[in-house]
KEVOGU-336000 format. One record per residue (C-alpha): x, y, z; residue in three letters. Coordinates in pm, 1 decimal. Example, Ala and Ser with C-alpha at 12.3 -4.5 7.8 and 13.67 -1.06 7.14 Angstrom:
REM residues 2
<<1230.0 -450.0 780.0> "ALA">
<<1367.0 -106.0 714.0> "SER">
END
This chain:
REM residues 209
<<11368.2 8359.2 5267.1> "UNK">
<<11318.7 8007.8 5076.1> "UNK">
<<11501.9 7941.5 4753.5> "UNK">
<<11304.6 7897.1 4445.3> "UNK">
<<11503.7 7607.2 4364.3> "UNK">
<<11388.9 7424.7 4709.9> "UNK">
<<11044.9 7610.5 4747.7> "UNK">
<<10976.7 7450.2 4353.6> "UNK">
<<11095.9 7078.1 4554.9> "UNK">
<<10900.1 7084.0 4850.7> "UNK">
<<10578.1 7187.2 4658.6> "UNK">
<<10628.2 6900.8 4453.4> "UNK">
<<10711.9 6691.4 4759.1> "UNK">
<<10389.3 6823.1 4908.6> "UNK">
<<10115.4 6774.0 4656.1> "UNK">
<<10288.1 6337.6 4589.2> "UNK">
<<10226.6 6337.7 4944.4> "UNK">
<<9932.1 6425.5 4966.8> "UNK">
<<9753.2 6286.2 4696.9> "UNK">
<<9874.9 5960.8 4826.4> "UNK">
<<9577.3 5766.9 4981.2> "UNK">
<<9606.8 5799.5 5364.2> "UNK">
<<9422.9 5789.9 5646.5> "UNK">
<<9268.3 6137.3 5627.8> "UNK">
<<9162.9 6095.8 5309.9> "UNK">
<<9001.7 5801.8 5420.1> "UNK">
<<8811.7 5973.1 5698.6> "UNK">
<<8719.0 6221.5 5442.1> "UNK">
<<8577.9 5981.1 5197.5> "UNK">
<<8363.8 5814.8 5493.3> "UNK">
<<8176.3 6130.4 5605.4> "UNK">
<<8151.3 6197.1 5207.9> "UNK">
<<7982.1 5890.0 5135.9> "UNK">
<<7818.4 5890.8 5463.3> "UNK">
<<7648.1 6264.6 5432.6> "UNK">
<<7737.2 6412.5 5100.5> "UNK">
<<7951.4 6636.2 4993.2> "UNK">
<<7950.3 6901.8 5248.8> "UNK">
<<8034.8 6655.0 5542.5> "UNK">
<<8305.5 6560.7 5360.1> "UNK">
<<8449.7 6975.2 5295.3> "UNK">
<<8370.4 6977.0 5688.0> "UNK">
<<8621.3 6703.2 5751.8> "UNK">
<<8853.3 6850.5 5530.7> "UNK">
<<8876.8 7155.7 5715.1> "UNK">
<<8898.6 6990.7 5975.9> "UNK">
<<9193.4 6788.0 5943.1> "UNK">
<<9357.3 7085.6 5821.7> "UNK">
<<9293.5 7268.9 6168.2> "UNK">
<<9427.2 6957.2 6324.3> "UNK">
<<9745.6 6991.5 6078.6> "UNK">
<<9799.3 7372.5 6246.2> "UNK">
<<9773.7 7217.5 6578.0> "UNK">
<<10066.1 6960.5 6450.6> "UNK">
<<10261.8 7293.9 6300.7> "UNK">
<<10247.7 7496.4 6629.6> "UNK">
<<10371.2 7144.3 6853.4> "UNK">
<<10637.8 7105.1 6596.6> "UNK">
<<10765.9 7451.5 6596.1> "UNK">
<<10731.1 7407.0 7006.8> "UNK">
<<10940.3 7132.5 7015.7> "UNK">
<<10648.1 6892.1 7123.7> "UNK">
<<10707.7 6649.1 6776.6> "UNK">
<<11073.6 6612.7 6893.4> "UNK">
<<10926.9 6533.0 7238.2> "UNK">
<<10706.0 6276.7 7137.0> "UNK">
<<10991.8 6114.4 6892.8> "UNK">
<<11209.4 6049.7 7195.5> "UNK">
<<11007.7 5981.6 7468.4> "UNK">
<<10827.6 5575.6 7382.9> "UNK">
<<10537.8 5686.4 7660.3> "UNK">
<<10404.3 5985.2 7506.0> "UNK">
<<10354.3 5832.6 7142.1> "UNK">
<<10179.0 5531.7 7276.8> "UNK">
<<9949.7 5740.5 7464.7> "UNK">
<<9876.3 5984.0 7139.2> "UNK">
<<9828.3 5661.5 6918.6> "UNK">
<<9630.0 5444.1 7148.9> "UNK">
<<9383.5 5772.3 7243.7> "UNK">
<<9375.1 5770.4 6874.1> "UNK">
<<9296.5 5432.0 6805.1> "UNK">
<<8999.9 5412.5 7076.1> "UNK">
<<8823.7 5739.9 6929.3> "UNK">
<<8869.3 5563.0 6564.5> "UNK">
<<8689.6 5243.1 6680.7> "UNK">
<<8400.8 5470.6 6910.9> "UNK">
<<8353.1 5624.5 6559.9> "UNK">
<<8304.3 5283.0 6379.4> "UNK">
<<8055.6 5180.1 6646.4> "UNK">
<<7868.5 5470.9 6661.5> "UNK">
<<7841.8 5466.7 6243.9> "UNK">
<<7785.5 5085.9 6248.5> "UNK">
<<7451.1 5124.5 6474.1> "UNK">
<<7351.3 5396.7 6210.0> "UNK">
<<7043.3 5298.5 5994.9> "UNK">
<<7073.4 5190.0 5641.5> "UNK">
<<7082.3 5459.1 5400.2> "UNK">
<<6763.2 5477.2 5186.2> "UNK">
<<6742.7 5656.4 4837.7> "UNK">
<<7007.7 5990.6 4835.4> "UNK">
<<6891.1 6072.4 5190.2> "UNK">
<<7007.1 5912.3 5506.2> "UNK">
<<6726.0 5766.4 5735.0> "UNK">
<<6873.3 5876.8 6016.8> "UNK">
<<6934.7 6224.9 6107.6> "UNK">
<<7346.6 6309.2 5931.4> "UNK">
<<7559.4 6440.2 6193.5> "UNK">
<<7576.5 6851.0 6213.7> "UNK">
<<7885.0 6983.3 6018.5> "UNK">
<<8050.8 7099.5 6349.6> "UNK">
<<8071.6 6776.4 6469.3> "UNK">
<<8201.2 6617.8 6118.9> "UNK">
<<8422.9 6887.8 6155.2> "UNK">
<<8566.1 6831.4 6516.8> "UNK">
<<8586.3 6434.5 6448.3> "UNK">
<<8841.3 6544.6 6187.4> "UNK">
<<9036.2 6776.6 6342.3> "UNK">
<<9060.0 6505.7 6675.9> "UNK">
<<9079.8 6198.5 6440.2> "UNK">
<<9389.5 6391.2 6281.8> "UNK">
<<9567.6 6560.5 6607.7> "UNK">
<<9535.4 6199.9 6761.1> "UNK">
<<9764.3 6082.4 6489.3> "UNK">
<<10158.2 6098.5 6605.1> "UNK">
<<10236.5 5949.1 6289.1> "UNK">
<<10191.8 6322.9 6142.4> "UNK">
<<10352.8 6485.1 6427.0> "UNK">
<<10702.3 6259.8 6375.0> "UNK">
<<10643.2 6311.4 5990.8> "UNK">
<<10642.9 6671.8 6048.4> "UNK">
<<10982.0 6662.4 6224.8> "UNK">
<<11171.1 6454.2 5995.9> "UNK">
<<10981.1 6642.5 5649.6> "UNK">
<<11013.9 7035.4 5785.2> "UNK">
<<11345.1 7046.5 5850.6> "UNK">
<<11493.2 6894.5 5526.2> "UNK">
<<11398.9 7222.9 5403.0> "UNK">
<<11484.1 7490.7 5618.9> "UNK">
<<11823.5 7663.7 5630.0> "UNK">
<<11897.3 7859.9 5969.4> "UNK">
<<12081.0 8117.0 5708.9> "UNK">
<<11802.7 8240.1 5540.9> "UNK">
<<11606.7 8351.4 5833.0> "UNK">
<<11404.8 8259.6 6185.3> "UNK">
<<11406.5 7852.1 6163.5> "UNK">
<<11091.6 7889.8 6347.6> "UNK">
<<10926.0 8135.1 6060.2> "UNK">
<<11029.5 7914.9 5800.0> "UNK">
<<10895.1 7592.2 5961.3> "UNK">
<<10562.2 7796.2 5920.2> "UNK">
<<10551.1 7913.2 5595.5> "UNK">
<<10638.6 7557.7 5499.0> "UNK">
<<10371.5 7456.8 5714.1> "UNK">
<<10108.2 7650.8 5582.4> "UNK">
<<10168.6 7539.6 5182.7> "UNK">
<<10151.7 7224.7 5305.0> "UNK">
<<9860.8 7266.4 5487.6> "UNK">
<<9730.1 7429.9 5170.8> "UNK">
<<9771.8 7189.6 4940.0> "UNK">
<<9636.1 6911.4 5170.7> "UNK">
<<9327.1 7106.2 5225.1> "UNK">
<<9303.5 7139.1 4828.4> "UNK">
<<9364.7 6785.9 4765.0> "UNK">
<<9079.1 6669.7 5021.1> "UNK">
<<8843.4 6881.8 4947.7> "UNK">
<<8836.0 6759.3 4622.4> "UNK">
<<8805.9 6439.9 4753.3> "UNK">
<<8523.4 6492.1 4938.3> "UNK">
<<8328.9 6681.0 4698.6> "UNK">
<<8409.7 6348.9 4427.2> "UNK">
<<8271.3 6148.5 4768.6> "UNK">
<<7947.6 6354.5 4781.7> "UNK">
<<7887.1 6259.3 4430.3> "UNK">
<<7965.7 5895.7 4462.8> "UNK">
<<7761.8 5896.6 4738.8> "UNK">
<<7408.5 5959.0 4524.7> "UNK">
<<7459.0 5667.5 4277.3> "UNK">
<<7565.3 5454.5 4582.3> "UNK">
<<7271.9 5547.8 4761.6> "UNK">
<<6979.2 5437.7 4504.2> "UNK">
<<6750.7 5109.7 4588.0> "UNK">
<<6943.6 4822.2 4551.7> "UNK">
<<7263.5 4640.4 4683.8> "UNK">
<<7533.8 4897.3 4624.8> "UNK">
<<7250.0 5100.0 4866.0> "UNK">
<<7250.6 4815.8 5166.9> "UNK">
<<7653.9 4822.3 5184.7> "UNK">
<<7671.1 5177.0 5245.0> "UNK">
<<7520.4 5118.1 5629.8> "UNK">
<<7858.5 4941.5 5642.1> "UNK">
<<8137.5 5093.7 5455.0> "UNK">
<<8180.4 5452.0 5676.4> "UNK">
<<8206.8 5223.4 5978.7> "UNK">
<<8424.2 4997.7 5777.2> "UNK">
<<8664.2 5258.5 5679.1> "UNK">
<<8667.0 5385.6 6074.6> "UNK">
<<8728.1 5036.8 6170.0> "UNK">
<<9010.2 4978.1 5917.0> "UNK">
<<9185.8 5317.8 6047.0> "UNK">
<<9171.0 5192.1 6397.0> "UNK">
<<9332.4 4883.7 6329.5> "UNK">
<<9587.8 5059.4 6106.3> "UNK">
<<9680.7 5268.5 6389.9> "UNK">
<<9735.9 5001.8 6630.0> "UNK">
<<9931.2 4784.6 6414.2> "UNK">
<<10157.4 5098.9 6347.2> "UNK">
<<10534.7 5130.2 6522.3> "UNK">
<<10746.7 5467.8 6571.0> "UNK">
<<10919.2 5393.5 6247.9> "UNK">
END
């Protein structure tokens, strides 16, 4: 259905984009450092269930919606940027951590798991990047546009989920020499919320371009 030619381009398109730093990977790196490295697989899999809830809008036609209607992009991004900055608060009143365990009880995995996948179908940036990335590789000639758009979908998915989990496991490791006694220790009360903080500002500075 795909030619090899552009099926060997769009992987490589793929994995460059997403081993470029973003804000997912950012999210990912904050429950990581936060929890360890199983918070941070959680929020890996769960940004890639929010990326099949951006493939089945953009195969529905919702992405071109949202591309051409100004009112229902704002309302995506700033829904997006108010659950980013409830995270930060809620991580910035979290005790200091202490040694490689947290003092506080670490959120359950679900949750981890359902902050990603909201933190990443809150994002219209990915829903007007999978509109104008997609279709640059699918040919109505070769087959169902709309089966195409999902195969597509899922390597990308695929390799995103590959490329954060790895990520998040290197997190989980960071996290235990960030977490013995002594400065590098005190910051890490502050750099989850940080990162959460820094994503919510991102988002609001951001424009439909």
């Amino acid at each position: 259905m795909i030619a090899t030619d552009d099926l060997l381009v769009f992987l490589g398109a793929a994995l460059a984009i997403c081993v470029a730093p973003g804000p997912d990977m950012l999210f990912i790196l904050a429950n990581s450092l936060a929890q360890g490295a199983r918070a941070g697989l959680a929020a890996s899999f769960g940004m890639a269930s929010g990326m099949l809830g951006h493939t089945a809008a953009a195969v529905a036609g919702l992405s071109a919606l949202m591309a051409t209607v100004p009112a229902a992009f704002e309302a995506v991004r700033w829904a997006g940027v108010g659950y980013l900055a409830w995270l930060a608060v809620r991580s910035l009143q979290s005790p200091a951590l202490t040694g490689v365990a947290a003092a506080s009880e670490p959120k359950p995995l679900a949750r981890v798991f359902l902050q990603a996948m909201l933190t990443n179908l809150l994002n219209p940036k990915i829903a007007l990047f999978y509109l104008a990335f997609l279709p640059q590789f699918v040919v109505p000639a070769r087959g169902a546009p709309a089966v195409q758009l999902l195969v597509l979908a899922g390597l990308l998915i695929l390799i995103g989920l590959i490329v954060d989990s790895a990520v998040g496991i290197a997190g989980g490791r960071a996290r235990v020499l960030l977490t013995r006694p002594g400065p590098l220790a005190r910051t890490m009360r502050w750099l989850p919320g940080g990162i959460y903080l820094g994503l919510a500002a991102r988002l609001a500075l951001e424009t439909r371009r």
